[in-house]
Structure formats: structure tokens, C-alpha cells
N, CA, C and O of each residue as an XYZ file, in Angstrom:
348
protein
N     108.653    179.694     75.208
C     107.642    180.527     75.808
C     108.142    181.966     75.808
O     109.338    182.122     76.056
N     107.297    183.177     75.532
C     107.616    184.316     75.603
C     106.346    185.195     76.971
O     105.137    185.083     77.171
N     107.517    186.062     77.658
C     106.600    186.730     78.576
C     106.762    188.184     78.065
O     107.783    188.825     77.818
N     105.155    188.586     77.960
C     105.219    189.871     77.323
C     104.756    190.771     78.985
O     103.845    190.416     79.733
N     105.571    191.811     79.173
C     105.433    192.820     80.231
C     105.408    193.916     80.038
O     106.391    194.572     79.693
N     103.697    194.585     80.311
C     103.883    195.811     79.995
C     103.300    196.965     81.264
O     102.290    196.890     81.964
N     103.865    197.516     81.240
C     104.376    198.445     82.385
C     104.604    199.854     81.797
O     104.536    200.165     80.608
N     104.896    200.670     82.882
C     105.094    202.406     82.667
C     106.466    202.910     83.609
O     107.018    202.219     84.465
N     106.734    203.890     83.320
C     107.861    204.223     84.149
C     107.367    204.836     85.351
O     108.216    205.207     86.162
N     105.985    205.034     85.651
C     105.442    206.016     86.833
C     104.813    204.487     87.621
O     104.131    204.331     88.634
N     105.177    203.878     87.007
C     104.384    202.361     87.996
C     105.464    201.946     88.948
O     106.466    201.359     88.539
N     105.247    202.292     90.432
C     105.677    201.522     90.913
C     105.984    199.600     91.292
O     106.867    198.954     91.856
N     105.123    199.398     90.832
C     104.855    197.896     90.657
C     105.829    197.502     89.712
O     106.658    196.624     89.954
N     105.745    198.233     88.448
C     106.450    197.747     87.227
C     108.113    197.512     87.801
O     108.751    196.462     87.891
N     108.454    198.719     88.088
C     109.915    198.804     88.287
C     110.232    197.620     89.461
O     111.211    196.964     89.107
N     109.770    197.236     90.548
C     109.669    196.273     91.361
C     109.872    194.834     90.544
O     110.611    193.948     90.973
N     109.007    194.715     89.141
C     108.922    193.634     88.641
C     110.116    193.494     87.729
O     110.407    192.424     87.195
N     110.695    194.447     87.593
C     111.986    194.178     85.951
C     112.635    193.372     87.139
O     112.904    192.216     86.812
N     112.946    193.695     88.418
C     113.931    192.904     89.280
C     113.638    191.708     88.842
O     114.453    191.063     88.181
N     112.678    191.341     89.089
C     112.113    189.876     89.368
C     112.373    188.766     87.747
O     112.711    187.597     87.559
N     112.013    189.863     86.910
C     111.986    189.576     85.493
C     113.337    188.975     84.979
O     113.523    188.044     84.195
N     114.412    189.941     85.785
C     115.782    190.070     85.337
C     116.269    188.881     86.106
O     117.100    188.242     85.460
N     115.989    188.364     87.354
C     116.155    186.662     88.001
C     115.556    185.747     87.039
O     116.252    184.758     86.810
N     114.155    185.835     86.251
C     114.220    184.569     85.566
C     114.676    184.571     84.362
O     114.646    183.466     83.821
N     115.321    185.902     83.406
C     116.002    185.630     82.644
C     117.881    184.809     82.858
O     118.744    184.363     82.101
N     117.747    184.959     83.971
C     119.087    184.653     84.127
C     118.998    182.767     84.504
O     119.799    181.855     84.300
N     117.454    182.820     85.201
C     117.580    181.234     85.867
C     116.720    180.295     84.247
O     116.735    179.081     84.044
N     116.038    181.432     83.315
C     115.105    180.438     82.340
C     115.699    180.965     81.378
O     115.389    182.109     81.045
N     116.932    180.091     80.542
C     117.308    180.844     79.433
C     116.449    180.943     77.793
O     116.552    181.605     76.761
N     115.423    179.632     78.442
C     114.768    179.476     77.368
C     113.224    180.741     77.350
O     112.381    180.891     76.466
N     113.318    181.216     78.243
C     111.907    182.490     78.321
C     112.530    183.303     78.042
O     113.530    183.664     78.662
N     111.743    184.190     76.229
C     112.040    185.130     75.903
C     111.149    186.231     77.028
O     110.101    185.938     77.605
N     111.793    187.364     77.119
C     110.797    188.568     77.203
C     111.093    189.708     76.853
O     112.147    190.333     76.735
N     109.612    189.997     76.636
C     109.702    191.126     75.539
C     108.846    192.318     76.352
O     107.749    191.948     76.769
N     109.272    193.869     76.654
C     108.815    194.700     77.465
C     108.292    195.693     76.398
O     108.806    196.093     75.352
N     106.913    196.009     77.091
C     106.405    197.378     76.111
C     106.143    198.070     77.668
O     106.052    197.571     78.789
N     106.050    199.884     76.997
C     105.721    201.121     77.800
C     104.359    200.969     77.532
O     103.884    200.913     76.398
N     103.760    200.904     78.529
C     101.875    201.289     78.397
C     101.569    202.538     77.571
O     100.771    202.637     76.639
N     102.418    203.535     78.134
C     102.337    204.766     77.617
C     102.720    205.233     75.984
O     101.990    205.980     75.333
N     104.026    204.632     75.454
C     104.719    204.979     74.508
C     104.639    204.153     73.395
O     104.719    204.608     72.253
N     104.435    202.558     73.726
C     104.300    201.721     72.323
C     102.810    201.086     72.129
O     102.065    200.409     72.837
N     102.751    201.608     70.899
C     101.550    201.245     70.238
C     101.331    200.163     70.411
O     100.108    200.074     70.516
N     101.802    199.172     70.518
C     101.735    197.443     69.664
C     100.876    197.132     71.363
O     100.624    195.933     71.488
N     100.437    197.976     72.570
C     100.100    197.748     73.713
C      98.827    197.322     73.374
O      98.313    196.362     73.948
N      98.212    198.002     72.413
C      96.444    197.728     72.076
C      96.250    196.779     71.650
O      95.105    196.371     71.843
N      97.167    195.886     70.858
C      96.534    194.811     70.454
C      96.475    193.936     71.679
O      95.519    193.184     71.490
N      96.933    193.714     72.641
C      97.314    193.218     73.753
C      95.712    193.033     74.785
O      95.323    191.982     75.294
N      94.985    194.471     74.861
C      93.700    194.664     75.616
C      93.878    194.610     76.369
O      93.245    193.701     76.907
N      94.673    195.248     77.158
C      95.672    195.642     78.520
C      94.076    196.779     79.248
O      93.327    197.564     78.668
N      94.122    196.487     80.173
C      93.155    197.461     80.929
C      94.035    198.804     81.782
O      95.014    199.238     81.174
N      93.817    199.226     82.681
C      94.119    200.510     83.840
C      95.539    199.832     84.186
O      96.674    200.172     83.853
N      95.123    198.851     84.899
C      95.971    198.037     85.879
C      97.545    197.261     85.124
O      97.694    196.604     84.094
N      98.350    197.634     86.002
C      99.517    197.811     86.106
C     100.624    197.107     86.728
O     100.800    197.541     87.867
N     101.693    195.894     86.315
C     101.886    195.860     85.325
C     101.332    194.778     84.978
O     100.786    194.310     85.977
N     101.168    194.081     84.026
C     100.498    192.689     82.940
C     101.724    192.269     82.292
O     102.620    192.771     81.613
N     101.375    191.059     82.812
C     102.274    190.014     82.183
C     101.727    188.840     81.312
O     101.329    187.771     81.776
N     101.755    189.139     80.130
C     100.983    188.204     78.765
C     101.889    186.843     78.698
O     102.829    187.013     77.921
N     101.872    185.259     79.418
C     102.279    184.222     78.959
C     102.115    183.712     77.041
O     101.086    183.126     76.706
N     103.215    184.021     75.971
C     102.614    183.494     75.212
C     103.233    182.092     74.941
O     104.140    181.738     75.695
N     102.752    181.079     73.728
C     103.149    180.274     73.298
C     102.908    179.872     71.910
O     101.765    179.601     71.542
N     103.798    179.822     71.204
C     103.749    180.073     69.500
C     103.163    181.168     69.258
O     102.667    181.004     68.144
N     102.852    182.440     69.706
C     102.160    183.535     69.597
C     100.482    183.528     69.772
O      99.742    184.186     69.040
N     100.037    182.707     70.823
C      99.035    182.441     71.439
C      98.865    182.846     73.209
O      99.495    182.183     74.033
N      98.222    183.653     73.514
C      97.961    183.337     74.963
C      97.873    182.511     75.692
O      97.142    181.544     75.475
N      98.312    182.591     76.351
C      98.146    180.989     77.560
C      97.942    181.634     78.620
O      97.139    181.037     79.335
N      98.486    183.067     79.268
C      98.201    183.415     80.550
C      98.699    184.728     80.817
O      99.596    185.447     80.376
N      97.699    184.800     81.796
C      97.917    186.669     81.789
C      98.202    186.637     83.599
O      97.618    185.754     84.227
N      98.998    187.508     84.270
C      99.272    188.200     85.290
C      98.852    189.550     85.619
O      99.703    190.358     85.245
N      97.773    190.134     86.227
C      97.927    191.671     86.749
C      98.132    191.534     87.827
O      97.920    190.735     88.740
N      99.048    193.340     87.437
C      99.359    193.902     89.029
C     100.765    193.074     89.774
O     101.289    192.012     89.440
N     101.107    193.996     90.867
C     102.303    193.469     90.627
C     102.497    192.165     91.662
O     102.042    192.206     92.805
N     103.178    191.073     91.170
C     103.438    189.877     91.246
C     104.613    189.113     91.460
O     105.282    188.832     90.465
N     104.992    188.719     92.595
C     106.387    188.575     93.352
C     106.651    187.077     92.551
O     105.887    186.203     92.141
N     108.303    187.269     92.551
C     108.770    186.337     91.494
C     108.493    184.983     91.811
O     108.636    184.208     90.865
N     108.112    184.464     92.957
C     107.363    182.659     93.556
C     105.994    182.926     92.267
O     105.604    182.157     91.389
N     105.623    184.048     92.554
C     104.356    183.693     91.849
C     104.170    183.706     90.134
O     103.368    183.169     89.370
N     105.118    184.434     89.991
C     105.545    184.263     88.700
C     106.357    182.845     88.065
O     106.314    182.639     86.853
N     106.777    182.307     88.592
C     107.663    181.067     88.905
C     106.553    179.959     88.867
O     106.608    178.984     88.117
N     105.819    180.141     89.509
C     104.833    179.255     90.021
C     103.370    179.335     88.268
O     102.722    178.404     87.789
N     103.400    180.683     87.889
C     102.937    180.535     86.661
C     103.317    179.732     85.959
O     102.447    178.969     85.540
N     104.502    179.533     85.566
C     105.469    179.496     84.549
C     105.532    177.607     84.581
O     105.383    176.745     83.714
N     105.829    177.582     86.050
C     106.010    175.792     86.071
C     104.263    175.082     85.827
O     104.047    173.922     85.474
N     103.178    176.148     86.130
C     101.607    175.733     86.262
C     101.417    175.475     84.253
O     100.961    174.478     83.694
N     101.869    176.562     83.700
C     101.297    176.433     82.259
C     102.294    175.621     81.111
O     102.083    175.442     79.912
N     103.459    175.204     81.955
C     104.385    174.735     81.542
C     104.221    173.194     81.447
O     104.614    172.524     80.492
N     103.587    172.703     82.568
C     102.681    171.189     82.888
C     101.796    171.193     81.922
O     101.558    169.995     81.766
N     101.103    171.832     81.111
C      99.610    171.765     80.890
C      99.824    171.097     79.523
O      98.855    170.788     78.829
């Protein structure tokens, strides 16, 4: 599974979330993630990211499975992860 997170450096939310991000890389060695700047990398549009800040794209084989806005404390992220992980 790959979690795509994209965020800005003026987002408070975002910076709140690398914490959280940086616990499940350490507890899920098997979840890649991959971070884009809202602001700076292109590859954000293919994505269809709206205003809201930050988004977290669940993929699988390079398919969507699940999206997160806004910012999202690591139970609930956790709690994604074990929900689409069952399915």
C-alpha cells in the first residue's frame, strides 16, 4: 500500500501530520509514502486535490482506495489503514 500526502509548508495541519506519518513509517514498514508540496509539484493535479489541506490518497497497485482531508490524528489514520486493509 502507498500513502500519498499532500500538503504545503504554510499548512498548519500538514506539519502536525508528517509527525504522525513519521510513527507509521516506523510501526508499517510495509506503507510506502510518498509526499508532494501542493504548491511546488506538478504531479499534485493529477491527484484532484481541492482547497483543503492536507489529503491523504490511500493507493493500491496504483489505484485509489481512499482519500483523507484535513488534518487527521494518527488513531484515525491507523484506523483507515486497518478499515481498507480488511476489504
Amino acid at each position: 500500500m502507498k500513502i500519498i500526502k499532500i500538503g504545503a509548508l504554510w499548512c498548519p495541519g500538514c506539519l502536525i501530520l508528517n509527525n504522525n506519518l513519521k510513527k507509521i513509517k516506523e510501526n508499517y514498514e510495509d506503507i510506502e509514502i510518498i509526499e508532494y508540496d501542493y504548491d511546488f509539484d506538478l504531479e499534485v493535479k493529477k491527484f484532484k486535490v481541492g482547497n483543503i489541506l492536507p489529503v491523504l490518497i490511500f493507493m493500491n497497485d496504483d489505484n485509489e482506495i481512499s482519500r483523507l482531508i484535513g488534518e487527521k490524528s494518527y488513531k484515525e489514520i491507523i484506523n483507515e489503514i486497518e478499515r481498507i486493509s480488511n476489504v
